[in-house]
HTML snippet that shows the backbone in 3Dmol.js (N, CA, C, O; Angstrom):
<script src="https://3Dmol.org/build/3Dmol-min.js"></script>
<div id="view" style="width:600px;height:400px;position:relative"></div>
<script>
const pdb = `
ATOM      1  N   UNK A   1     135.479 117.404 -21.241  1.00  0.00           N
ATOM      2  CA  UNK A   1     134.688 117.689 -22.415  1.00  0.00           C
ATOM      3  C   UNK A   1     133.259 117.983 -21.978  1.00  0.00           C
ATOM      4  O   UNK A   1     132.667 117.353 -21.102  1.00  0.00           O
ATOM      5  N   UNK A   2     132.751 119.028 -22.694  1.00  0.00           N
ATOM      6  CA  UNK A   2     131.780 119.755 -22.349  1.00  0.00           C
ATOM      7  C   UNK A   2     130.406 119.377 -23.039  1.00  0.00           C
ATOM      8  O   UNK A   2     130.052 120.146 -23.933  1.00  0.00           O
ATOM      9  N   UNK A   3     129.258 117.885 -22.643  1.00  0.00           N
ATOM     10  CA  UNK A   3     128.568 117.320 -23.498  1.00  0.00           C
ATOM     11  C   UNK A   3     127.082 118.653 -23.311  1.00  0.00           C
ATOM     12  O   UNK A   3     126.883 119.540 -22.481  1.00  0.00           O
ATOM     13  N   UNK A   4     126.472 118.281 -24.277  1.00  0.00           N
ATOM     14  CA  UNK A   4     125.220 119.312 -24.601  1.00  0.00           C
ATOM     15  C   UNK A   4     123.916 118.454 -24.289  1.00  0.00           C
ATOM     16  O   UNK A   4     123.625 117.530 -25.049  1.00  0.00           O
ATOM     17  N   UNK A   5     123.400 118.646 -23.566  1.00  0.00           N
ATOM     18  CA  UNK A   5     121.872 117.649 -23.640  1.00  0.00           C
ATOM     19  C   UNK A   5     120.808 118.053 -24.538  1.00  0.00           C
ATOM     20  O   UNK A   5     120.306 119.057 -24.034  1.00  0.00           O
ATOM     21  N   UNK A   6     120.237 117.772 -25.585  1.00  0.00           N
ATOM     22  CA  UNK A   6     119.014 118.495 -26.120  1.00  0.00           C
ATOM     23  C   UNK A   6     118.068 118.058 -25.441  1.00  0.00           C
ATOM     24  O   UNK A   6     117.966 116.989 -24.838  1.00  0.00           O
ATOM     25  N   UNK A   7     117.173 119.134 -25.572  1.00  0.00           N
ATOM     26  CA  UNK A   7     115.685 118.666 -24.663  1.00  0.00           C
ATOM     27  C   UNK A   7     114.554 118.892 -26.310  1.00  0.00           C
ATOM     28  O   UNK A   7     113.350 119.133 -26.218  1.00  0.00           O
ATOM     29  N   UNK A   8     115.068 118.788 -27.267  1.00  0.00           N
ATOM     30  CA  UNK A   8     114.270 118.268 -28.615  1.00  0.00           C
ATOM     31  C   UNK A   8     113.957 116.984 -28.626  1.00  0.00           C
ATOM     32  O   UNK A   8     114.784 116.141 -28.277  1.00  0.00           O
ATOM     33  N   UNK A   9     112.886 116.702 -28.975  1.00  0.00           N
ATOM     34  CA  UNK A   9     112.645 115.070 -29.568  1.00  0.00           C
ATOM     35  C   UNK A   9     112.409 115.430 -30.748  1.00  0.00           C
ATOM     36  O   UNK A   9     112.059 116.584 -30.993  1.00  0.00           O
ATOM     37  N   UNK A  10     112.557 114.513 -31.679  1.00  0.00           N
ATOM     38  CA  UNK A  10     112.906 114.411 -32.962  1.00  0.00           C
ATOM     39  C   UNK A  10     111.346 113.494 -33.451  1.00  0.00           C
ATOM     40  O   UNK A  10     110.883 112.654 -32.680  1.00  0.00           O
ATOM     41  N   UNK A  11     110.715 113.782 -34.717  1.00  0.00           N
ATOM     42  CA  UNK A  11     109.440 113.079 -35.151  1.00  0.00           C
ATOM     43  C   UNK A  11     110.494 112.710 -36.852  1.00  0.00           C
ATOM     44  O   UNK A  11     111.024 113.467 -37.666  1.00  0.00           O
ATOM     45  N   UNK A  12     110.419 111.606 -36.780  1.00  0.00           N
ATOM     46  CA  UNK A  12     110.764 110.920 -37.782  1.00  0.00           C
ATOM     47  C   UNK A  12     109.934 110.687 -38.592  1.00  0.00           C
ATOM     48  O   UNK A  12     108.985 109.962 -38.294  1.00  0.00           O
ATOM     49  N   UNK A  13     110.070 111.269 -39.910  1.00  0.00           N
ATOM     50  CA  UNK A  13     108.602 110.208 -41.123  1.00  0.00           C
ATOM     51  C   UNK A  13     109.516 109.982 -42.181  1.00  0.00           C
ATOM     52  O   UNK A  13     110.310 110.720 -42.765  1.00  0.00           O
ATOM     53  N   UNK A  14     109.178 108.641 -42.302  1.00  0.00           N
ATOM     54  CA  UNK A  14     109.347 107.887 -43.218  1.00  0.00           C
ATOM     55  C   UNK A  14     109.187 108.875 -45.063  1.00  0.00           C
ATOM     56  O   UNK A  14     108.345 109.718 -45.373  1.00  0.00           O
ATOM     57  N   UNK A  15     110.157 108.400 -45.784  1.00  0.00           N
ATOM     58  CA  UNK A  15     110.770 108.899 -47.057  1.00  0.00           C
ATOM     59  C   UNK A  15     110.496 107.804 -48.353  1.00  0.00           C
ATOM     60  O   UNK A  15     110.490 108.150 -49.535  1.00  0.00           O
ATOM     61  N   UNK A  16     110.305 106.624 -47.938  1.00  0.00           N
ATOM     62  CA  UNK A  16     110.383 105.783 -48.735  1.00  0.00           C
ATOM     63  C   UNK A  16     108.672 105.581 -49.785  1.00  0.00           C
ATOM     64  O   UNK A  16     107.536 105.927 -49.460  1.00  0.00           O
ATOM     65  N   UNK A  17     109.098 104.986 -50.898  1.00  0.00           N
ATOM     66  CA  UNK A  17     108.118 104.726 -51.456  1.00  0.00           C
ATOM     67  C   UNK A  17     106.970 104.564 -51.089  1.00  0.00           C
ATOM     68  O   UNK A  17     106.088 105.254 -51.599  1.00  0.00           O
ATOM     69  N   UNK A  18     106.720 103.784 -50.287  1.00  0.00           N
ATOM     70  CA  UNK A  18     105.312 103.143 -49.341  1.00  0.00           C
ATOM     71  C   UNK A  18     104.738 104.460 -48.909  1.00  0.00           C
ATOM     72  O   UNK A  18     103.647 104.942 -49.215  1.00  0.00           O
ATOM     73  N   UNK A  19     105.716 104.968 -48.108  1.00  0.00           N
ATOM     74  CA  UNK A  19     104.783 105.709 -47.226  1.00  0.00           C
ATOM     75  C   UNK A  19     104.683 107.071 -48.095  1.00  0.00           C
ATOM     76  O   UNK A  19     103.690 107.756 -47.848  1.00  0.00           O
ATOM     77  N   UNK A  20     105.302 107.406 -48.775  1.00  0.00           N
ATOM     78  CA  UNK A  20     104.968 108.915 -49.972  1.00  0.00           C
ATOM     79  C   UNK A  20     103.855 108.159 -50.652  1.00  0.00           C
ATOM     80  O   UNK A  20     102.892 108.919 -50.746  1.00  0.00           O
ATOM     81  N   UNK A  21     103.676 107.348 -51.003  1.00  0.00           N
ATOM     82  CA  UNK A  21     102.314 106.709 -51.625  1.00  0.00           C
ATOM     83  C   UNK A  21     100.850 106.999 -50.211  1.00  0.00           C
ATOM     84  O   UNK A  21      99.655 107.175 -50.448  1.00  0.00           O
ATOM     85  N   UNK A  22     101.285 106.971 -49.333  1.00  0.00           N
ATOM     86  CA  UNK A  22     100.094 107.260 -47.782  1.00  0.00           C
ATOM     87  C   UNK A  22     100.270 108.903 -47.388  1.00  0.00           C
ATOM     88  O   UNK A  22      99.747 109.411 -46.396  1.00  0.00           O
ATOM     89  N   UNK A  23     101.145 109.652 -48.402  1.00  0.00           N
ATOM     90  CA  UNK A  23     100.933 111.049 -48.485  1.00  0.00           C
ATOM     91  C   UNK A  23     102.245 111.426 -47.161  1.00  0.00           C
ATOM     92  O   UNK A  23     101.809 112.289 -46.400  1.00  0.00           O
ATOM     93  N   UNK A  24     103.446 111.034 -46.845  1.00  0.00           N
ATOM     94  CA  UNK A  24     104.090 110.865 -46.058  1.00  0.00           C
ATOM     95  C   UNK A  24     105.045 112.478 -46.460  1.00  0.00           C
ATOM     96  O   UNK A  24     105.960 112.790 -45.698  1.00  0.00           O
ATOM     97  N   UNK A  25     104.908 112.857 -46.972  1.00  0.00           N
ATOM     98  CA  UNK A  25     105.257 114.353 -47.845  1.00  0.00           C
ATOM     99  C   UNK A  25     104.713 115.350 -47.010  1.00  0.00           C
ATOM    100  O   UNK A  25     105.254 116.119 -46.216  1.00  0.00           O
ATOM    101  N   UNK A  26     103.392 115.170 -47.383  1.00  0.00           N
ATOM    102  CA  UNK A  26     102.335 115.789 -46.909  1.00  0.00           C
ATOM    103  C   UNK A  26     102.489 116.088 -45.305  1.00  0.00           C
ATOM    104  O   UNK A  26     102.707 117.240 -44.929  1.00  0.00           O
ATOM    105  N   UNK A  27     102.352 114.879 -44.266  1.00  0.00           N
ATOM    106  CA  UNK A  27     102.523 114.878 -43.354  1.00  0.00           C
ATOM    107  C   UNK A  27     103.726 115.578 -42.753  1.00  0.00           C
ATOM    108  O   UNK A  27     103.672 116.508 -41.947  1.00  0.00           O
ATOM    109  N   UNK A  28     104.822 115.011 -43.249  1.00  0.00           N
ATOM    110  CA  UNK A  28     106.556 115.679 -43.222  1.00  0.00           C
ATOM    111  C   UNK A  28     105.911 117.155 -43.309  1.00  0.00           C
ATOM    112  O   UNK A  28     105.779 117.540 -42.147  1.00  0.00           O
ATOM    113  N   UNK A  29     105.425 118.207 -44.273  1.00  0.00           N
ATOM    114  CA  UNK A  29     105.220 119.421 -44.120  1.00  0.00           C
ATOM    115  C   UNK A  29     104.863 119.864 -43.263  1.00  0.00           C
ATOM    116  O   UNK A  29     105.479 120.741 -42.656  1.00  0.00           O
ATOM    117  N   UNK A  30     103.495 119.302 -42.851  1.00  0.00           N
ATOM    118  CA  UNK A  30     102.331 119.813 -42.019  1.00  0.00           C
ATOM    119  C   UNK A  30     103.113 120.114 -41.129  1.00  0.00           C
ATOM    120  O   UNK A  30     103.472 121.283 -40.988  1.00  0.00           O
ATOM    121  N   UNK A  31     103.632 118.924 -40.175  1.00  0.00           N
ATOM    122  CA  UNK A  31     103.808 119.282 -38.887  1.00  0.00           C
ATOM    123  C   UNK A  31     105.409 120.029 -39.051  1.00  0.00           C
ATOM    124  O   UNK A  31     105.726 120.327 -37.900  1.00  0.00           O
ATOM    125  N   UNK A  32     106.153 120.305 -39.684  1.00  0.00           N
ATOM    126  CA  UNK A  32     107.489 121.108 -40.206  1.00  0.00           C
ATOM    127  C   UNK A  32     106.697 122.839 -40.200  1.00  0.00           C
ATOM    128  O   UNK A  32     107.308 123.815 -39.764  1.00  0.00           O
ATOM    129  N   UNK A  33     105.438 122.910 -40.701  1.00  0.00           N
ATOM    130  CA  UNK A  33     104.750 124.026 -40.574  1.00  0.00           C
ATOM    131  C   UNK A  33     104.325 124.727 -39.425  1.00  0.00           C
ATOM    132  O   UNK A  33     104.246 125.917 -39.119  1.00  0.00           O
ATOM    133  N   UNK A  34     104.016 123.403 -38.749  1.00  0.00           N
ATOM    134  CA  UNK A  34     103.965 123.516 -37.271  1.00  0.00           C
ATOM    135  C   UNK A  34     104.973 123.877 -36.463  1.00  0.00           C
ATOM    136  O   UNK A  34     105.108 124.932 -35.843  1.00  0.00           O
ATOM    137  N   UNK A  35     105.492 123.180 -36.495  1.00  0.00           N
ATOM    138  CA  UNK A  35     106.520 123.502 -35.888  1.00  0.00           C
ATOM    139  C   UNK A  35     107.482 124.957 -35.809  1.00  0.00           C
ATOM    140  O   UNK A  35     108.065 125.404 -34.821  1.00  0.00           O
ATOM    141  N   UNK A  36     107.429 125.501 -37.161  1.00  0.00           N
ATOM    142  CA  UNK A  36     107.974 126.517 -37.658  1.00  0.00           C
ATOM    143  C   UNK A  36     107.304 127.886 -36.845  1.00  0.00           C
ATOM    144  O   UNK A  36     107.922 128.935 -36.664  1.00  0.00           O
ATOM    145  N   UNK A  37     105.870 127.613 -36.395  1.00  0.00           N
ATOM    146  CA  UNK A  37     105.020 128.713 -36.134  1.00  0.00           C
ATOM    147  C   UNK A  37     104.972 128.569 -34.632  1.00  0.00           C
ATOM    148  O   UNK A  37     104.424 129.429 -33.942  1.00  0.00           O
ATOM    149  N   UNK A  38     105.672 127.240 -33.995  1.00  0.00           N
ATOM    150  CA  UNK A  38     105.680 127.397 -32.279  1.00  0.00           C
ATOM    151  C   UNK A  38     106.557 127.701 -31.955  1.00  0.00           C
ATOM    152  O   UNK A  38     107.562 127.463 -32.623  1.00  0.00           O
ATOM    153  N   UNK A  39     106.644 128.583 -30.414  1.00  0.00           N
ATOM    154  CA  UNK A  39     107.442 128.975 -30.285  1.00  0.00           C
ATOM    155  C   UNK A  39     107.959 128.237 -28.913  1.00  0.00           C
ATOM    156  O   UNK A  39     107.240 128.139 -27.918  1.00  0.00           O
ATOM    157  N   UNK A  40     109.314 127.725 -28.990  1.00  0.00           N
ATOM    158  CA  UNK A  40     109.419 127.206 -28.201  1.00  0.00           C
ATOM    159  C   UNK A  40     109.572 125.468 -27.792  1.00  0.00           C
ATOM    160  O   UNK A  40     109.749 124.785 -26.783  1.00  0.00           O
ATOM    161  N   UNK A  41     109.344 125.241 -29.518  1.00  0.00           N
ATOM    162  CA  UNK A  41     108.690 123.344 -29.759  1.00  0.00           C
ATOM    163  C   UNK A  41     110.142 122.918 -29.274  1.00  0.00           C
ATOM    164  O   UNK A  41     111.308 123.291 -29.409  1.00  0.00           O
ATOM    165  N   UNK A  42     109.274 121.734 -28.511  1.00  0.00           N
ATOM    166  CA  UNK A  42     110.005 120.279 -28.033  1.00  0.00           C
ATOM    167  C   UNK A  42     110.487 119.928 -29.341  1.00  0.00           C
ATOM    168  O   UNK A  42     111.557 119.360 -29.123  1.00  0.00           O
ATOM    169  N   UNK A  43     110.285 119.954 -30.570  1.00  0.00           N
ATOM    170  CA  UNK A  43     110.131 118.889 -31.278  1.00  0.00           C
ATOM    171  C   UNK A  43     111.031 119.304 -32.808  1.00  0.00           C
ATOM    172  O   UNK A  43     111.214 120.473 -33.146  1.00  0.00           O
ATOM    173  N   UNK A  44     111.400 118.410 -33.408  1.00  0.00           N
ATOM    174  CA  UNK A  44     112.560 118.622 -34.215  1.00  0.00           C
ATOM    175  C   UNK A  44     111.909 117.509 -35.924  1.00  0.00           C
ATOM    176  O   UNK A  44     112.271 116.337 -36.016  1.00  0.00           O
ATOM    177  N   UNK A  45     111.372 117.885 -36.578  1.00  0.00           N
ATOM    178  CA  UNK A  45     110.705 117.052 -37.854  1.00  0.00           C
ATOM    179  C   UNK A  45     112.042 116.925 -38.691  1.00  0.00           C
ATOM    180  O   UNK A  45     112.810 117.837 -38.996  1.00  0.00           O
ATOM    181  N   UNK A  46     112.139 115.550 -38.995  1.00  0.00           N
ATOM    182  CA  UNK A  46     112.772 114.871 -40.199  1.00  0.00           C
ATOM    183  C   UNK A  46     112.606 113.885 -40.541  1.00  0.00           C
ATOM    184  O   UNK A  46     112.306 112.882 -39.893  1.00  0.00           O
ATOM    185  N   UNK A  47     112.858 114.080 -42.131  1.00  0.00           N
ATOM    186  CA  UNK A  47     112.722 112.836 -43.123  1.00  0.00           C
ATOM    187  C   UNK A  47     113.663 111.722 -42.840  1.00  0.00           C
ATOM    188  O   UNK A  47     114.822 112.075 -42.618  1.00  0.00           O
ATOM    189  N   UNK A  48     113.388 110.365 -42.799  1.00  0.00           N
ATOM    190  CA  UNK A  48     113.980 109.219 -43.275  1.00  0.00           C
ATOM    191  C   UNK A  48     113.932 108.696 -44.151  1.00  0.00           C
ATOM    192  O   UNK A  48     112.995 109.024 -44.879  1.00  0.00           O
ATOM    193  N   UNK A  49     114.752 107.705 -44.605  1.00  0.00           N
ATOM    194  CA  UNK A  49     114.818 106.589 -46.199  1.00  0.00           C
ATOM    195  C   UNK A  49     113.890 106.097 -45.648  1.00  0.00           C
ATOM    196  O   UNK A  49     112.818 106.458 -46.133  1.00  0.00           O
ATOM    197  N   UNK A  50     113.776 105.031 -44.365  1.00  0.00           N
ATOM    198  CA  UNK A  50     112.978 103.958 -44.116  1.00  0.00           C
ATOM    199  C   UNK A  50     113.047 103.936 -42.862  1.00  0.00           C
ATOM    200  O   UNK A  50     113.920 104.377 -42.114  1.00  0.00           O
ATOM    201  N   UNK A  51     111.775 103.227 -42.575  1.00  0.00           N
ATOM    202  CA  UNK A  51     111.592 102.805 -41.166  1.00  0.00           C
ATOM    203  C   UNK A  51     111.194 101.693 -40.788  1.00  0.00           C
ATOM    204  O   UNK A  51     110.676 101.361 -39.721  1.00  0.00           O
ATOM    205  N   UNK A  52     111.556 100.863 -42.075  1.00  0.00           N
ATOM    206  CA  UNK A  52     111.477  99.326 -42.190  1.00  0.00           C
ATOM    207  C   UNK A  52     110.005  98.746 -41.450  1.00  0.00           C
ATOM    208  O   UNK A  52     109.888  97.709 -40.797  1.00  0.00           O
ATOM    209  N   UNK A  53     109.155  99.553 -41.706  1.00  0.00           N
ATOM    210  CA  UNK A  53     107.595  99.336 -41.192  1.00  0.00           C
ATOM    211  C   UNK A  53     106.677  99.626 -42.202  1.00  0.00           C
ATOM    212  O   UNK A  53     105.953 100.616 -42.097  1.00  0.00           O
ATOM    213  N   UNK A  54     106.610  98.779 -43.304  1.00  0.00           N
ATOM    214  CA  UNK A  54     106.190  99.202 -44.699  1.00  0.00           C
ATOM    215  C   UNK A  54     104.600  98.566 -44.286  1.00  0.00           C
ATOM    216  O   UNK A  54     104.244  97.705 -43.480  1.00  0.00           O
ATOM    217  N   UNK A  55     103.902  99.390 -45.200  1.00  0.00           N
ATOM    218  CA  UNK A  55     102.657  98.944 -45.444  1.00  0.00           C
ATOM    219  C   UNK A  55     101.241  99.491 -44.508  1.00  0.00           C
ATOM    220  O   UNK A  55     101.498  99.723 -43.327  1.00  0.00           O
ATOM    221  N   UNK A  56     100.176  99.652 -44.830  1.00  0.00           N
ATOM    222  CA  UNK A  56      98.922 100.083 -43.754  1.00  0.00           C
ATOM    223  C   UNK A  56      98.903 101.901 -43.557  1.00  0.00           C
ATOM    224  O   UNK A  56      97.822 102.394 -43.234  1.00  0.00           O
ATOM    225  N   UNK A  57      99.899 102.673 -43.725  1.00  0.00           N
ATOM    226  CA  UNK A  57      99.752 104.046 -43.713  1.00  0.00           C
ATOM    227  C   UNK A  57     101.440 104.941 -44.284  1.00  0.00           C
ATOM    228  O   UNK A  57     102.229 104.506 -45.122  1.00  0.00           O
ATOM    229  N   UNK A  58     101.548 106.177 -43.532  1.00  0.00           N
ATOM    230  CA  UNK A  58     103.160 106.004 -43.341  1.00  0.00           C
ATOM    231  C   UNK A  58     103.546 105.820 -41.908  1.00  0.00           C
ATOM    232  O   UNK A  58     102.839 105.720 -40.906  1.00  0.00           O
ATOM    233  N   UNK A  59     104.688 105.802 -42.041  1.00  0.00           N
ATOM    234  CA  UNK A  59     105.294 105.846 -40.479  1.00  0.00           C
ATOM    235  C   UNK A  59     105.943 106.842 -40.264  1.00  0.00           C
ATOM    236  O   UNK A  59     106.578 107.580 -41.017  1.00  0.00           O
ATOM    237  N   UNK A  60     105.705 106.851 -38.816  1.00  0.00           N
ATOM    238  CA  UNK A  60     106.073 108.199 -38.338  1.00  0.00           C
ATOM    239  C   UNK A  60     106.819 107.451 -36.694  1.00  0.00           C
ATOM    240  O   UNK A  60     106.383 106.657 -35.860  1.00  0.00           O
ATOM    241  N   UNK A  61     107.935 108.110 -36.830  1.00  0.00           N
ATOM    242  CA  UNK A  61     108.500 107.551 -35.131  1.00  0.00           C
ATOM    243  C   UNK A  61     108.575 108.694 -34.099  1.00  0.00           C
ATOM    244  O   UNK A  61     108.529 109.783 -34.672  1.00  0.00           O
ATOM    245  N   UNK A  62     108.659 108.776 -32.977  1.00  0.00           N
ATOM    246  CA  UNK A  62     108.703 110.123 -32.466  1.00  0.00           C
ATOM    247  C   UNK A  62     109.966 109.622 -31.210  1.00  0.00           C
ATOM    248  O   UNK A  62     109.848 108.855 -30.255  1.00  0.00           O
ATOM    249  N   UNK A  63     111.160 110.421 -31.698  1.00  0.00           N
ATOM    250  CA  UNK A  63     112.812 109.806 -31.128  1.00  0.00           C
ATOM    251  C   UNK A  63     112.794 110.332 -29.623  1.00  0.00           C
ATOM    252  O   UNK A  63     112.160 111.387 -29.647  1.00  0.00           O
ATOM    253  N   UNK A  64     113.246 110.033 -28.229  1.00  0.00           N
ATOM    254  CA  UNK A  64     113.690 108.546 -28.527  1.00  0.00           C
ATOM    255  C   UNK A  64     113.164 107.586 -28.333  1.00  0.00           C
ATOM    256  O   UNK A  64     112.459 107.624 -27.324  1.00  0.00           O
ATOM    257  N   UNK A  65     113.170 106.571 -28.917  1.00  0.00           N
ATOM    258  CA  UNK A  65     112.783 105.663 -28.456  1.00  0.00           C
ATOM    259  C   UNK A  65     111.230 105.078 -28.201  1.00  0.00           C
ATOM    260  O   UNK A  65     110.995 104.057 -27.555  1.00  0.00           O
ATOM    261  N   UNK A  66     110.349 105.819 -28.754  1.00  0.00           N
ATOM    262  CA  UNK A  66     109.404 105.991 -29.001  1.00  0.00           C
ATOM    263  C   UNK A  66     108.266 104.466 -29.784  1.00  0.00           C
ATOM    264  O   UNK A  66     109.167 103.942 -30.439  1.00  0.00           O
ATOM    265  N   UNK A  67     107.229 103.727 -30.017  1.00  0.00           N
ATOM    266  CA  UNK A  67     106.910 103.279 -30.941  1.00  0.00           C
ATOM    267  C   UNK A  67     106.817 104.127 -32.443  1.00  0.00           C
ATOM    268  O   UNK A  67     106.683 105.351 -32.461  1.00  0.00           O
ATOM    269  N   UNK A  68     106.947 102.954 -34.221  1.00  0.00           N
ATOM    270  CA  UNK A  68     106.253 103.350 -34.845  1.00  0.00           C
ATOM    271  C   UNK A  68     104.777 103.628 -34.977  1.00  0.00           C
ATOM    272  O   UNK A  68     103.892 102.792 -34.796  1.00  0.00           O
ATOM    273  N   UNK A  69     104.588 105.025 -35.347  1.00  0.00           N
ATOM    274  CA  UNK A  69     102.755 104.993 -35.688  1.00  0.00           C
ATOM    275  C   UNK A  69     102.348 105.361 -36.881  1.00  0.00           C
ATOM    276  O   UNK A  69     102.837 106.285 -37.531  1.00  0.00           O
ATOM    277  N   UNK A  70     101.119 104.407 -37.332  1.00  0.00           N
ATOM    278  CA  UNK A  70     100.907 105.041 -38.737  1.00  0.00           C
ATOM    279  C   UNK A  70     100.133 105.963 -39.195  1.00  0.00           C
ATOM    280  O   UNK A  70      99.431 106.430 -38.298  1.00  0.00           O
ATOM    281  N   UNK A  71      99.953 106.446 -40.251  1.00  0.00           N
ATOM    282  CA  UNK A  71      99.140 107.358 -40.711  1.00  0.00           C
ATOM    283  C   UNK A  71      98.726 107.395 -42.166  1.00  0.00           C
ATOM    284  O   UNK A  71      99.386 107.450 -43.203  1.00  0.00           O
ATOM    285  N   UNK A  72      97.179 107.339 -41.875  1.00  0.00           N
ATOM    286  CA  UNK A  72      96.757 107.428 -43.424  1.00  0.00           C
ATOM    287  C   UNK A  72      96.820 108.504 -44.122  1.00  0.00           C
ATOM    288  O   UNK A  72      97.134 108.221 -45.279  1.00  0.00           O
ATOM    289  N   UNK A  73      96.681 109.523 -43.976  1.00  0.00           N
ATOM    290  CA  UNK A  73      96.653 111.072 -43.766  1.00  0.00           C
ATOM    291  C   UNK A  73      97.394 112.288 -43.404  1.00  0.00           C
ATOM    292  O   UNK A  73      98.419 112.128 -42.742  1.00  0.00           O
ATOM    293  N   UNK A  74      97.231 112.839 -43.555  1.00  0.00           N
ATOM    294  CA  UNK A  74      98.057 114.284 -43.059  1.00  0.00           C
ATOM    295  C   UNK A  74      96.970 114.603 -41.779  1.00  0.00           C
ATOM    296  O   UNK A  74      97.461 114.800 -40.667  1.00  0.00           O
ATOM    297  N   UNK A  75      95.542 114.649 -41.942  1.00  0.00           N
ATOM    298  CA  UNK A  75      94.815 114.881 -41.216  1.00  0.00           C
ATOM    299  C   UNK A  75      94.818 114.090 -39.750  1.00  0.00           C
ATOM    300  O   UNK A  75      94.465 114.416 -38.617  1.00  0.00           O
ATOM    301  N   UNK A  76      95.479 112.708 -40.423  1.00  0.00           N
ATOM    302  CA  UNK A  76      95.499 111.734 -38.893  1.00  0.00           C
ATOM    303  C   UNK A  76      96.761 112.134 -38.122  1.00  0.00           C
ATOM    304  O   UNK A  76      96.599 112.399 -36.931  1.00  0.00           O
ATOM    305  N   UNK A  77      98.128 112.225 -38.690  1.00  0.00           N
ATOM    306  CA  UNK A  77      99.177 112.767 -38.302  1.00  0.00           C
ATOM    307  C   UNK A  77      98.573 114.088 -37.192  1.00  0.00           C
ATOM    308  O   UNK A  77      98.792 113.753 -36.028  1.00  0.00           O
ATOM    309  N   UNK A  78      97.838 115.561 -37.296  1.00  0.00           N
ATOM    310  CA  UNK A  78      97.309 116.706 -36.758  1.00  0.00           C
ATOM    311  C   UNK A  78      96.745 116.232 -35.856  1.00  0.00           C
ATOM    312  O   UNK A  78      96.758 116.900 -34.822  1.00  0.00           O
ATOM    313  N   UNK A  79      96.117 115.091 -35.839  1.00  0.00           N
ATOM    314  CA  UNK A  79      94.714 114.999 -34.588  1.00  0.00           C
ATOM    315  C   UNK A  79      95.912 113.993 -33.750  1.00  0.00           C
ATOM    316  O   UNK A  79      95.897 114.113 -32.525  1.00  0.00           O
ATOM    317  N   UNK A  80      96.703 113.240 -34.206  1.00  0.00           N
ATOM    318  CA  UNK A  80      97.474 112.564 -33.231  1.00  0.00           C
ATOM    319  C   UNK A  80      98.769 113.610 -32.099  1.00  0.00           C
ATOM    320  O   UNK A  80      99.220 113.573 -30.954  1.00  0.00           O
ATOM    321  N   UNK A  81      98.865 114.230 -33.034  1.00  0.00           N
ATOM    322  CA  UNK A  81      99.706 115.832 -32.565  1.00  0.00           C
ATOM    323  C   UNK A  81      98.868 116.624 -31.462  1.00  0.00           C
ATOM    324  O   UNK A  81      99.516 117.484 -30.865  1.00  0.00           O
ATOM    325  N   UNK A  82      97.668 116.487 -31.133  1.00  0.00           N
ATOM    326  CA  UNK A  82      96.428 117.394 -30.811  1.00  0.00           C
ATOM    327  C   UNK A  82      96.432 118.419 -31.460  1.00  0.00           C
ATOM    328  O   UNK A  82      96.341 119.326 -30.633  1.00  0.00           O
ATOM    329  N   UNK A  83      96.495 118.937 -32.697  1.00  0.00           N
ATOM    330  CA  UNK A  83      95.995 119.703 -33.506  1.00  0.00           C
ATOM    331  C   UNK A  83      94.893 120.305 -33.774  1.00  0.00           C
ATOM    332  O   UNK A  83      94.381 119.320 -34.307  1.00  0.00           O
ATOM    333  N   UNK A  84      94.122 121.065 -33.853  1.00  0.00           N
ATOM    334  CA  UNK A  84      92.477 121.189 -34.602  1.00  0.00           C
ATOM    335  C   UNK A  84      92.972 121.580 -35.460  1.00  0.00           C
ATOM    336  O   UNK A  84      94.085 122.063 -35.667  1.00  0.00           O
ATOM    337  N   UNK A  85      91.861 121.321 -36.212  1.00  0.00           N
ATOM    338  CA  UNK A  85      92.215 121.721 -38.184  1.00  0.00           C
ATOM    339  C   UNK A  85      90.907 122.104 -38.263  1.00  0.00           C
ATOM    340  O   UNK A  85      90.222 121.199 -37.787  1.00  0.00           O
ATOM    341  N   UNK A  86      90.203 123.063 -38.656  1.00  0.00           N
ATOM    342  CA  UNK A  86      89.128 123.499 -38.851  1.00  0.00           C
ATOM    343  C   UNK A  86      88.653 122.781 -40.085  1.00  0.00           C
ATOM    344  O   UNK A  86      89.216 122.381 -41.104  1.00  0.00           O
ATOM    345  N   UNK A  87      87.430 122.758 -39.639  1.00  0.00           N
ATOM    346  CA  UNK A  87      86.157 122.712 -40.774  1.00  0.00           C
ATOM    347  C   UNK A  87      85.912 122.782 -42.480  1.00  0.00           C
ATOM    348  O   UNK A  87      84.774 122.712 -42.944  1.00  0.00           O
TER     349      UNK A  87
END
`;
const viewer = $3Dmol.createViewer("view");
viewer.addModel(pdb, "pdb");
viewer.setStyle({}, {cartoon: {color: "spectrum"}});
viewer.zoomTo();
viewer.render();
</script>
């Protein structure tokens, strides 16, 4: 049997109440936008129910195996990405 390795990592954000209240929507887009416009991305954006790390921002995991990190912002999510976001 013929296994497949991906060389994607996966950025997990949180879906749940808490963190759509810390704009976790928002964030989920941004970098889905991003992503959409590189060519070539490591990286694979999806939503979760939970990430059982409620409270202080949203969460965001980056698979595998990765820590949770939070975010107040969409803007903090970009600068943790190395992003610039203009002015």
């Amino acid at each position: 049997m013929l296994h497949v390795i991906q060389s994607k990592k996966e950025i997990l954000v949180c879906s749940g109440a808490g963190c759509r209240a810390w704009g976790a929507d928002e964030i989920s887009k941004e970098l889905a936008a991003l992503e959409s416009l590189a060519t070539g991305s490591s990286y694979a954006i999806r939503q979760v129910s939970c990430l059982s790390k409620c409270g202080g921002g949203s969460s965001v995991k980056i698979e595998p195996g990765e820590k949770i990190v939070k975010f107040r912002a969409p803007a903090e999510a970009l600068d943790f990405f190395g992003v610039q976001v203009p002015a």
